[in-house]
FIDREN-815647 format. One record per residue: residue in one letter; x, y, z of N, C-alpha, C in turn. Coordinates in steps of 0.05 Angstrom, whole numbers, plus 32768, in hexadecimal, padded with zeros to 4 digits. Layout:
N
AXYZXYZXYZ ...
//
This chain:
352
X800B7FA0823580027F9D82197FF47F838215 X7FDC7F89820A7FC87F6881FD7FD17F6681E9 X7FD07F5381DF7FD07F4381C27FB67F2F81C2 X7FA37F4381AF7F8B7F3081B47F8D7F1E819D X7F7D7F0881A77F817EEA81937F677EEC817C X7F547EF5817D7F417EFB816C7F437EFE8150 X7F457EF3813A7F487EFF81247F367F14811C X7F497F29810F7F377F4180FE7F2F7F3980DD X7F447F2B80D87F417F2A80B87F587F0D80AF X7F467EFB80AA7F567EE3809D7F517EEB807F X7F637EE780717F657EE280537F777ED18044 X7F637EB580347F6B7E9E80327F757EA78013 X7F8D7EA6800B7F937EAE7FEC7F9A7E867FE2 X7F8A7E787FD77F9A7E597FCF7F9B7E617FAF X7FB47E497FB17FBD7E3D7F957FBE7E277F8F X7FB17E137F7E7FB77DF97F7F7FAA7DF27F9A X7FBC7DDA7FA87FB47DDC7FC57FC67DE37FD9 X7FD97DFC7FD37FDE7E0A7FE17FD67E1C7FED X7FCD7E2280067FC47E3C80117FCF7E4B8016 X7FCD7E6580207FDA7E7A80277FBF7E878044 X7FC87E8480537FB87E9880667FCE7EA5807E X7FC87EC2807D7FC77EDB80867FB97EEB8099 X7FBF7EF080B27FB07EF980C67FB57F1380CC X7FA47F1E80D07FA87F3680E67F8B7F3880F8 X7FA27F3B810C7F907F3781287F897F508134 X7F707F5481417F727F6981447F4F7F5C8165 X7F4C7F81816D7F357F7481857F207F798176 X7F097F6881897EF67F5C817F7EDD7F718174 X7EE37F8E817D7ED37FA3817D7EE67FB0815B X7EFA7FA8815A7F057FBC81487EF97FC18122 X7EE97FAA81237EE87FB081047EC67FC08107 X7EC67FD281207EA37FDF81257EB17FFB8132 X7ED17FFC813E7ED1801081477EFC80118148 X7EF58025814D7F1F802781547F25801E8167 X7F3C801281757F47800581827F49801F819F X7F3F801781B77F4D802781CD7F6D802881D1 X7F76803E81C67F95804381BD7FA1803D81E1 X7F94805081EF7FA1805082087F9E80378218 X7F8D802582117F89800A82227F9E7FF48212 X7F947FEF81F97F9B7FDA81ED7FB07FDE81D3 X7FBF7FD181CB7FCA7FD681AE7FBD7FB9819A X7FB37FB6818B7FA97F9E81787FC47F9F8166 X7FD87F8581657FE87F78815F7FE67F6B813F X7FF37F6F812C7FED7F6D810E7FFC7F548116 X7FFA7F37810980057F22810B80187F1F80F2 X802A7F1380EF803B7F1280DF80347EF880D5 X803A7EF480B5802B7EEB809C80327EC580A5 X80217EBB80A380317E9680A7802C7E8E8086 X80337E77809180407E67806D804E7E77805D X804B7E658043805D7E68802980407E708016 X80547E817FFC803B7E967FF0803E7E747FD5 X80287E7C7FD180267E667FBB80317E697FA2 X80337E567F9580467E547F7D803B7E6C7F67 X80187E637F64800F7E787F557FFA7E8B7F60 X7FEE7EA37F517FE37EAE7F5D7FC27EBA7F54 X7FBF7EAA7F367FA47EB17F307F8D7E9B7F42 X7F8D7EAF7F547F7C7E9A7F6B7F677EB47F6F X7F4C7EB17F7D7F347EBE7F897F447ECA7F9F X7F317EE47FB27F3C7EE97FC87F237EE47FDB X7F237EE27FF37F107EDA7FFE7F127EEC8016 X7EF97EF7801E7EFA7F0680387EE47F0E8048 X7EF07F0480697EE47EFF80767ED47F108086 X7EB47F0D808B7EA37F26808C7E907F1580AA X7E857F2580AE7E747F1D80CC7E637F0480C0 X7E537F0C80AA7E3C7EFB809B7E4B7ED58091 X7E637EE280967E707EC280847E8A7ED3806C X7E9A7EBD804F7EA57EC6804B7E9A7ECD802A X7EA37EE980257EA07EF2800E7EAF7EEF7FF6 X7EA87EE07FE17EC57EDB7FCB7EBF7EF07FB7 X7ED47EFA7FAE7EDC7F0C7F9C7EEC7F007F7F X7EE17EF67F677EF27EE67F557EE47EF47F37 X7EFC7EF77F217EFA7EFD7F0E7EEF7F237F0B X7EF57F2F7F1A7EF27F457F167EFF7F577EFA X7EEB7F547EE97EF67F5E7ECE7F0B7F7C7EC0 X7EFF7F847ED17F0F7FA97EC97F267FA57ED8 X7F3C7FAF7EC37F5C7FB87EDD7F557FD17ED5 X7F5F7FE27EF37F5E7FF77EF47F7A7FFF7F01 X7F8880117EFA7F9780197EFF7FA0803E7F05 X7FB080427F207FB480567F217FCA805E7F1A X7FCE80787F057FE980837EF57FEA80A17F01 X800D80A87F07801180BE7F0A802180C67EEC X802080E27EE6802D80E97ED0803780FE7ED7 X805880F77ECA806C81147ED08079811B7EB9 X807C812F7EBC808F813D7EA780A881437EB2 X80C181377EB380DA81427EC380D181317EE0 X80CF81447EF280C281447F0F80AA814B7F12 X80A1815E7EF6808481657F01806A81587EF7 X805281587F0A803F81517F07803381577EF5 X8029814E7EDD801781597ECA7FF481537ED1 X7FEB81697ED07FC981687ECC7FBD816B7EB8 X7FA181657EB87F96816B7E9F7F99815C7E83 X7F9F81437E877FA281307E697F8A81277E6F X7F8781157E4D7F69810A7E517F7680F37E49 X7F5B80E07E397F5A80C77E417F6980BE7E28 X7F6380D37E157F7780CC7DF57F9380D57DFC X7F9C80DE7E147FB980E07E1B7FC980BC7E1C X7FBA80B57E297FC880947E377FC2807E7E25 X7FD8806F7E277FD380507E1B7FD580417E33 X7FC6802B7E317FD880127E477FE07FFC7E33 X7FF37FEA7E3C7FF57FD17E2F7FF47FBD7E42 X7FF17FA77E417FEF7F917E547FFA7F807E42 X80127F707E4B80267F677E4380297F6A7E2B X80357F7A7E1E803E7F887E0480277F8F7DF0 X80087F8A7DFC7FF47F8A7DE97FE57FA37DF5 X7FE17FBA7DDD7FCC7FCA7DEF7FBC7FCC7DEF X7FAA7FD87E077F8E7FD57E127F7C7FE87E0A X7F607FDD7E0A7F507FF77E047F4380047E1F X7F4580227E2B7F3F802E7E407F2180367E41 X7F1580307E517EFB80277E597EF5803D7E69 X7F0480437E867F0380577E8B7F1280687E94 X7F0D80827EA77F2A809C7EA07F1880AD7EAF X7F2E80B77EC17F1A80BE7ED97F3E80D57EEA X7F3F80F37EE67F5481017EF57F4481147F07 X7F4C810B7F1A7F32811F7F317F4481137F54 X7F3D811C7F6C7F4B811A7F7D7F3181067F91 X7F3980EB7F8A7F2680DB7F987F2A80D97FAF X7F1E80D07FC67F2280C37FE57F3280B17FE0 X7F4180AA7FF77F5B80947FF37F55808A8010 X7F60806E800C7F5E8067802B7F818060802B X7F8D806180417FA7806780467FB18052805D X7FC8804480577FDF803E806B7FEA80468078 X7FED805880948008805D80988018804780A8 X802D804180998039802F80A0805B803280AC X805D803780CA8079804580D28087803980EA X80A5803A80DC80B3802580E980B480338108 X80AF801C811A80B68025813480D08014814A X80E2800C813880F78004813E810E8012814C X811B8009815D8125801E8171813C80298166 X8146802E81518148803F813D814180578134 X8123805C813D8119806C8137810A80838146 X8113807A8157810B808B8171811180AB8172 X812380B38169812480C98167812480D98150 X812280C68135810E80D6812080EE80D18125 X80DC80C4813580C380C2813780B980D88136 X80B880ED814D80AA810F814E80A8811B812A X80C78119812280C08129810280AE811180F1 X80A980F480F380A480E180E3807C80E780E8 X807D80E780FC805D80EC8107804F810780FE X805F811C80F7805C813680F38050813580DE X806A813980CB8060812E80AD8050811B80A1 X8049810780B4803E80F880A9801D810580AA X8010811680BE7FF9811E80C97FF4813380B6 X8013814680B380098156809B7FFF81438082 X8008813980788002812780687FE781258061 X7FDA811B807D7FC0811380797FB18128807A X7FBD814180867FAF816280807FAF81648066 X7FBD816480537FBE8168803B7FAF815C8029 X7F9A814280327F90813180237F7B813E8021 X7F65812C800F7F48812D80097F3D81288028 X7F29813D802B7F1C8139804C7F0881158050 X7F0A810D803B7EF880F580387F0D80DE8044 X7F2C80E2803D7F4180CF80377F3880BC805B X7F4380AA805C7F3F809880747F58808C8076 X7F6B808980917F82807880987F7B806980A9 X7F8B805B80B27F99804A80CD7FB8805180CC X7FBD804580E37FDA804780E77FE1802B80F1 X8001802080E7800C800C80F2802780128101 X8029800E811680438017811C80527FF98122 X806C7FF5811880797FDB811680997FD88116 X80997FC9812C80BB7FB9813480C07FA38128 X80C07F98813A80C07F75813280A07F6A8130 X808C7F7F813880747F79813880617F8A8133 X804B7F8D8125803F7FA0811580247F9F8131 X80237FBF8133800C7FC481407FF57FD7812B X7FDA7FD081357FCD7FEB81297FC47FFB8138 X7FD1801081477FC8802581547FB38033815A X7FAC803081347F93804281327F858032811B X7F6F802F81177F668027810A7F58804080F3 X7F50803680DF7F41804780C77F2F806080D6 X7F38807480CF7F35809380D87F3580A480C1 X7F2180BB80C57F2980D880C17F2E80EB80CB X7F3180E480EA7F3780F180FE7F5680F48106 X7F68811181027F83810D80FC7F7D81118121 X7F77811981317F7B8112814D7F7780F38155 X7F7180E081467F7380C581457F8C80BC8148 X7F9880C381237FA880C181187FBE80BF8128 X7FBF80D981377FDB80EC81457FDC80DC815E X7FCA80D4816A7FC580BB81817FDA80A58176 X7FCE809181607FDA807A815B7FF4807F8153 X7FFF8090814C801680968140802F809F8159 X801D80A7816C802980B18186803A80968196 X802D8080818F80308072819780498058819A X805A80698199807B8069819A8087805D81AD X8091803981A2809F802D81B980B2801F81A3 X80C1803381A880DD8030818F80F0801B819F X80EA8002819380F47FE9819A81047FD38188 X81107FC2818A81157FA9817B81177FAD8157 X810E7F95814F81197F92813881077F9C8122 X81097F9A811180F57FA380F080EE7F9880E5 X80D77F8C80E080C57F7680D880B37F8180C4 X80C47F9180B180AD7FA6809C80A57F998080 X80A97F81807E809C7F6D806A80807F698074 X80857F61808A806B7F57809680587F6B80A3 X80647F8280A7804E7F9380AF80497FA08091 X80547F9F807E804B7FA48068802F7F918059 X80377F7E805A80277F678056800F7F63805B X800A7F6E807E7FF37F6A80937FDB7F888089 X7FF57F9580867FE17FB8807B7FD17FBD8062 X7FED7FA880517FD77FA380397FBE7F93803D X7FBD7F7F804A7FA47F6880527F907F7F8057 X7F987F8E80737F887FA280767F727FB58063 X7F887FC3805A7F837FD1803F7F667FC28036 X7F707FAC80207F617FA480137F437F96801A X7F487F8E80387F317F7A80457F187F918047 X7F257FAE80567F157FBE80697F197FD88062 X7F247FDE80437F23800080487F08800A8036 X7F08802180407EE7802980327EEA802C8015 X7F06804380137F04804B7FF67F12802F7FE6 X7F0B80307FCB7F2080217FAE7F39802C7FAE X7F40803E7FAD7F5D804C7FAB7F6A804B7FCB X7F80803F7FBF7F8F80367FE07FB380447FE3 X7FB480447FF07FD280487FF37FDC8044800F X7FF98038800D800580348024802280498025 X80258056803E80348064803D8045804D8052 X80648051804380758045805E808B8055805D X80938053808280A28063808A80BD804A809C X80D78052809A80E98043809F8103804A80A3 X8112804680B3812D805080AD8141803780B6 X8133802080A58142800D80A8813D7FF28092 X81517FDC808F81507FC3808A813B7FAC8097 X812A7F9D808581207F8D809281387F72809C X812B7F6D80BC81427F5A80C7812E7F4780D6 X810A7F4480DA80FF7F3C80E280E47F2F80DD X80E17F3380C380C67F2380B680CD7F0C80A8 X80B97EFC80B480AE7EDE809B80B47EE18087 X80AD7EF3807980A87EFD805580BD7F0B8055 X80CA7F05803880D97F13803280D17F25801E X80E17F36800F80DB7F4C7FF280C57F447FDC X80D67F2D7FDD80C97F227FBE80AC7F197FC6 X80AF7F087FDC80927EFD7FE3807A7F1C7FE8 X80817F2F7FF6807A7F42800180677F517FE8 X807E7F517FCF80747F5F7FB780657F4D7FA6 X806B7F387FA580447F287FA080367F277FA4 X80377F247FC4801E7F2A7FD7800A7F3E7FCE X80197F577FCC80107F727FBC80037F677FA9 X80137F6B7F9880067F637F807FF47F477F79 X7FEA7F357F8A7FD87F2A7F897FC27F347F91 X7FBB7F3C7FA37FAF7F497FA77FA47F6C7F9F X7FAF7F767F8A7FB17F8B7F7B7FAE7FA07F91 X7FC07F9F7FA27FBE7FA67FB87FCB7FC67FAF X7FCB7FDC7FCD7FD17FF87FC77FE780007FBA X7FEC801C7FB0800880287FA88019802E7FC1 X802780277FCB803C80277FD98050803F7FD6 X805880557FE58060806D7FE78076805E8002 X808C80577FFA80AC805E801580BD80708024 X80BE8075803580CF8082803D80E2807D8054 X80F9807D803E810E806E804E812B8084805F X8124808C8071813580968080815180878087 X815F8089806D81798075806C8190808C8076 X818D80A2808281A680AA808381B4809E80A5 X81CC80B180A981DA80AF80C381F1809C80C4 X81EA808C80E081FF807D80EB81F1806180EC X81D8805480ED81C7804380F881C5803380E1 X81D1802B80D281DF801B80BC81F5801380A9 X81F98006809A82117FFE8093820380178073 X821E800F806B82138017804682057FFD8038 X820E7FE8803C82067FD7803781E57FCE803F X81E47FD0805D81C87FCF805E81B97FE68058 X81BC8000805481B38013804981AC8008802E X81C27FFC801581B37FF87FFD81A17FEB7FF9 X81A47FD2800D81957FBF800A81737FC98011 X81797FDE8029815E7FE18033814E7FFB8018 X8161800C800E815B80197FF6814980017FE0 X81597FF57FD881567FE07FCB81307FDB7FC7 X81327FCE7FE181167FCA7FEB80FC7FDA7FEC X81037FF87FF880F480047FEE80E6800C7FD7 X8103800E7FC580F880127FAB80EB80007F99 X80F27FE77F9B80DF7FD77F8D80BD7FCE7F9E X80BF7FD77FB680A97FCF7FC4808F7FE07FB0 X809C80007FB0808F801E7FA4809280177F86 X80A580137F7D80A080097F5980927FFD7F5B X808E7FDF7F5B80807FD27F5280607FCE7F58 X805D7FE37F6580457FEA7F74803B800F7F67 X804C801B7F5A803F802F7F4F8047804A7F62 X8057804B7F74805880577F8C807680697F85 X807F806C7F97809F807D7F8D80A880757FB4 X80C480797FAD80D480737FC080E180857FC7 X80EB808E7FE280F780B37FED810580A67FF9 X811B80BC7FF7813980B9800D813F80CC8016 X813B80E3802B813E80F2802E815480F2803E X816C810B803E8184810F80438184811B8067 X8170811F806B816B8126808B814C81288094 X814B812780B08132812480B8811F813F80B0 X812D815680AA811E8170809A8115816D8090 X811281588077810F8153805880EF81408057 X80EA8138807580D58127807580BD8135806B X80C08150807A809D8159806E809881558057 X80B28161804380A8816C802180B0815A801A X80B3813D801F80B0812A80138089811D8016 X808D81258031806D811D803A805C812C8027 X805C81418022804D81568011804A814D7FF6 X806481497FEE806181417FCA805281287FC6 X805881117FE2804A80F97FDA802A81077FDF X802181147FF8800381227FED800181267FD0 X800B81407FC7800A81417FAC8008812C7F94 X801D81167F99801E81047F827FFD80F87F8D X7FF480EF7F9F7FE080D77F9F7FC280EA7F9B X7FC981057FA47FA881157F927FA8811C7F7A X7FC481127F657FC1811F7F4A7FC980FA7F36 X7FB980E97F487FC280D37F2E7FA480CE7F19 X7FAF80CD7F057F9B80C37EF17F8D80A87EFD X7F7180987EF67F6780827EF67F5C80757EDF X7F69805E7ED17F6580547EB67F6080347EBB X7F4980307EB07F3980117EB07F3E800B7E8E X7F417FF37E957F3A7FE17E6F7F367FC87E7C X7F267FB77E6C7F277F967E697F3D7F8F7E60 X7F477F797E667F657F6B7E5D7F5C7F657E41 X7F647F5E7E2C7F5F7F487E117F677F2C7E19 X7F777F2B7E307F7D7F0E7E457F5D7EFF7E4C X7F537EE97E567F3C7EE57E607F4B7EDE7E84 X7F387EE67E937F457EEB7EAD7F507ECB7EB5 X7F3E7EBD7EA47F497E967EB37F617E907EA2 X7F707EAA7E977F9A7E9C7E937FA07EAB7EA7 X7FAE7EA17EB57FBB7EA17EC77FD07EAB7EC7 X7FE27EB37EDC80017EC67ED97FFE7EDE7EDB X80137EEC7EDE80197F0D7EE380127F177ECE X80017F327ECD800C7F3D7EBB80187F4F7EB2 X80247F5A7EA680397F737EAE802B7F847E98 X802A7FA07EA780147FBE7E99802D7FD77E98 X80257FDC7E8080367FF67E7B801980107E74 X801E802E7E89801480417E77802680557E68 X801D80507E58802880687E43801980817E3A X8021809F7E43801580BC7E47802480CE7E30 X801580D97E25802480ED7E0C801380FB7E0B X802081127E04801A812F7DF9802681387DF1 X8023814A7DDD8033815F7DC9804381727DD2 X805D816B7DC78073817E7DD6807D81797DEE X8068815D7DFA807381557E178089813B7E1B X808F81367E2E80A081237E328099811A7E46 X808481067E51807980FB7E62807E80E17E72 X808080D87E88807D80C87E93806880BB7EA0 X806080A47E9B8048809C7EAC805080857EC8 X804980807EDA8055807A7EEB803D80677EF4 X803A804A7EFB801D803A7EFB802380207F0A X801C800B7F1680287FF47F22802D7FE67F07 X80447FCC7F11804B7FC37EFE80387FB17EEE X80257FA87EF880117F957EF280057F8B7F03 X7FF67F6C7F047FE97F647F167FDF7F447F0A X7FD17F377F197FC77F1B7F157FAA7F197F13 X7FA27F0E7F017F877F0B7EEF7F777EFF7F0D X7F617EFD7F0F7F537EFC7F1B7F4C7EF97F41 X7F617F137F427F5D7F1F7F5C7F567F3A7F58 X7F527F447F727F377F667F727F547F737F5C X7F497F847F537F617F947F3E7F4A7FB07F3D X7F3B7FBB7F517F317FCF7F577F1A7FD57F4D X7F057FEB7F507EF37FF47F497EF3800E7F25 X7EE3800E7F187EE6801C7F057EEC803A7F0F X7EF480437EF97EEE80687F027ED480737F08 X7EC180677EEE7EA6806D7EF67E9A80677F14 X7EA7804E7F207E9D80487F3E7EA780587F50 X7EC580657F4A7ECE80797F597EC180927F62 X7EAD80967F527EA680B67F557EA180BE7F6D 
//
């Protein structure tokens, strides 16, 4: 196995004069073509330093030509799922939804329910733990990407104590089924940091605006730099993807205790990111969990407004949507917010 030294993607996030930089490494051919699965594995580096105090900072990213800054991007855009009970509702319009941005509400600019291209994470623990749920984990996960928009694009990370990318950005599920194959169920769980590295990914290099990271796990993190909290800023500084978990907590291969804790984690990784969190009771349960998350991510609404904030105050800000209809009882389901002047996405109208 190589570990090439080459960077793929630095991204400098500063505050004050604190920096933050973030690597993932990858070979020197990879950001023009996919990685030779059978020769080489390209090695996701795990995150260095401390995340800075604050986070209304520019993002900067690094391109062949030199580096490109991204600052004050005006529209938040946000992706909402809406349920009734359990079920998915279709068909609302734009006078269905409110947003508020910190208790004040917004006016919606744009509104956009249609089944866009997504570019995708798969993100799956390969901890030696897991070795003998991998075959059903790989399965479902491919249906998965059968079920998508033919446009959608992944990579895969497979990750122990150290995040690899197998495969790089594909529509090719015989890609896919390659990097995923790629099963050396080892050591410890370092799923902050391969979380962390996927989002960098995501955001530096995926084609589409609408992102999502799928993660797969059946364990406690016991091996990353970053912890929860830091992990879920990161995100959200970066207005980074909806996050979809799946945490294969059952059996013998934990305590209860580390089971809650690792519950725990998932679910706020997927809340606070707009995503939903799965526990399934046996390895059967993986497909039609895989299935519904298809379902949930081709039926979310897309809603843009300008803040009444000006993007140079600074701080979190926390977004509520609110979905009604007559005789209904609705849920809207959306990330929790985000930080003023980092990418916070493309309009609906850019989506088309």
């Amino acid at each position: 196995m190589r570990h090439c030294n080459n960077p793929l993607l630095v991204l400098f996030l500063a505050a004050a004069a604190a920096p933050l930089c973030a690597q993932l490494a990858s070979s020197p051919s990879a950001a023009t073509s996919a990685p030779a699965l059978t020769v080489d594995r390209d090695p996701v580096r795990s995150p260095e330093g401390d995340l800075p105090a604050t986070a209304a900072v520019p993002q900067v990213r690094k391109q062949a030509e030199g580096y490109v800054l991204h600052t004050d991007v005006e529209e938040v855009v946000l992706n909402a799922t809406v349920l009734e009970g359990n079920k998915l509702v279709p068909g609302l319009k734009k006078e269905n939804f409110q947003i508020f941005e910190d208790g004040v509400r917004q006016t919606i600019i744009s509104f956009q329910h249609a089944d866009v291209p997504v570019s995708i994470a798969l993100v799956v623990d390969n901890s030696g733990s897991m070795l003998r749920k991998r075959p059903a984990v790989n399965k479902s996960a491919l249906d998965l990407i059968a079920a998508s928009n033919p446009e959608d694009e992944a990579f895969v990370v497979n990750f122990s104590d150290t995040a690899f990318i197998d495969q790089d950005f594909t529509a090719d599920t015989n890609k896919l089924r390659e990097g995923l194959s790629l099963m050396e169920s080892k050591g410890g769980t370092a799923l902050y940091d391969a979380v962390e590295a996927s989002v960098d990914k995501l955001v530096a290099d995926a084609k589409h605006p609408k992102q999502v990271l799928i993660l797969i796990t059946d364990g406690e993190d016991n091996a990353s730099s970053y912890n929860l909290e830091q992990t879920i800023l990161r995100v959200q500084q970066l207005s980074g993807p909806v996050i979809y978990s799946i945490g294969l907590l059952f059996g013998d291969d934990m305590t209860k205790s580390e089971a809650r804790q690792a519950r725990r984690a998932l679910e706020s990784l997927s809340t606070e990111t707009g995503g939903m969190a799965f526990f399934p009771k046996s390895i059967e349960q993986i497909d039609q969990i895989a299935a519904e998350v298809a379902r949930d991510i081709r039926n979310q609404y897309m809603l843009g407004y300008h803040s009444t904030k000006p993007t140079s105050e600074p701080g979190f800000r926390r977004v509520t949507v609110v979905a009604q209809a007559s005789g209904s009882k609705l849920t809207a389901r959306t990330r929790t917010g985000y930080f003023p002047g980092t990418r916070v996405g493309k309009s609906a109208e850019e989506q088309k």
